[in-house]
N, C-alpha and C positions, 0 to 999 in steps of 0.2 A: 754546222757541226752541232752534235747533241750536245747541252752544258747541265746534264742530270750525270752525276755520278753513281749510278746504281750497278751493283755487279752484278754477274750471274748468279743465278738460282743453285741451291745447292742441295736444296729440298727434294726426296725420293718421290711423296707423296704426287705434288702435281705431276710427274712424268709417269707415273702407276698408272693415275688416271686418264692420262691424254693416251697412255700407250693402250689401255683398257676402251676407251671411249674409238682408237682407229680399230681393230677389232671388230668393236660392235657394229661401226661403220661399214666393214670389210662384209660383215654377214650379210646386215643389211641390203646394200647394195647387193648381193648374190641372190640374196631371197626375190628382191625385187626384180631385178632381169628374170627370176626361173619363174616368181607369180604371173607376171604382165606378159611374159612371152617376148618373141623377137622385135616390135614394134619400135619403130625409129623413134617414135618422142619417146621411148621410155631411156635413150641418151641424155637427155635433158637433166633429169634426176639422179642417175649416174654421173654425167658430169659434174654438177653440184656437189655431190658428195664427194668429187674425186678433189676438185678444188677445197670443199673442207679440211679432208685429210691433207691435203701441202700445206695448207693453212695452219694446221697443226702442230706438222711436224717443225715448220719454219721457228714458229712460234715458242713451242716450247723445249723442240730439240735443239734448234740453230741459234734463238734467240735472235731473230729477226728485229726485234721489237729496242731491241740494247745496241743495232750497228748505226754507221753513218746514213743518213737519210738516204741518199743516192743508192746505198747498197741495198735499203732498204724497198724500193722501189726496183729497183734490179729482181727483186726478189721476188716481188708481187705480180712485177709483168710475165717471169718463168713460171711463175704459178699456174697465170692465165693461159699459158702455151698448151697443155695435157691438154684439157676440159675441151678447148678450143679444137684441138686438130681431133677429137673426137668427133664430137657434133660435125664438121666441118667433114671428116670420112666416111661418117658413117651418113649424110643427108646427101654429100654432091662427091664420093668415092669416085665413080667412073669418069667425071670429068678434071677432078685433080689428076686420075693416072694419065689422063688424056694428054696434061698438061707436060707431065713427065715422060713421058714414054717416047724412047726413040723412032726418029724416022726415016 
């Protein structure tokens, strides 16, 4: 168990910014998919970003940072899941549905 007694943030400023910084992330990543075109590694960088922004949002919406360690990790590894089942559908797509698909 954590033994830091620090509370939540109450402050407008960092969340202005964090919400301003997913935003500029949000173009970004759009710009970048419409420059690079359909290319499977440009997943990569997309994914990246898209684990940024949870990382964000955990951080300074949820306050991942202030819970119980375990929760804390809980939280990290649902991060990892998005990013993951990207890459993971959009490199090997037709043999996941393989996987799935009735027979």
């Amino acid at each position: 168990m954590r033994t830091d007694s620090s509370t939540p943030s109450t402050a407008l400023l960092p969340l202005s910014l964090a919400w301003l910084f997913l935003v500029v992330m949000t173009v970004f990543s759009l710009w970048l998919v419409r420059w690079l075109g359909p290319a499977s590694w440009v997943q990569l960088p997309v994914a990246a970003i898209i684990w940024l922004k949870g990382w964000v949002v955990a951080r300074y919406f949820i306050e991942s940072h202030q819970t119980h360690p375990f929760i804390a990790w809980v939280i990290r590894i649902f991060l990892l899941g998005v990013p993951l089942a990207l890459v993971l559908t959009t490199w090997f797509g037709p043999q996941l549905a393989g996987l799935t698909a009735a027979r």
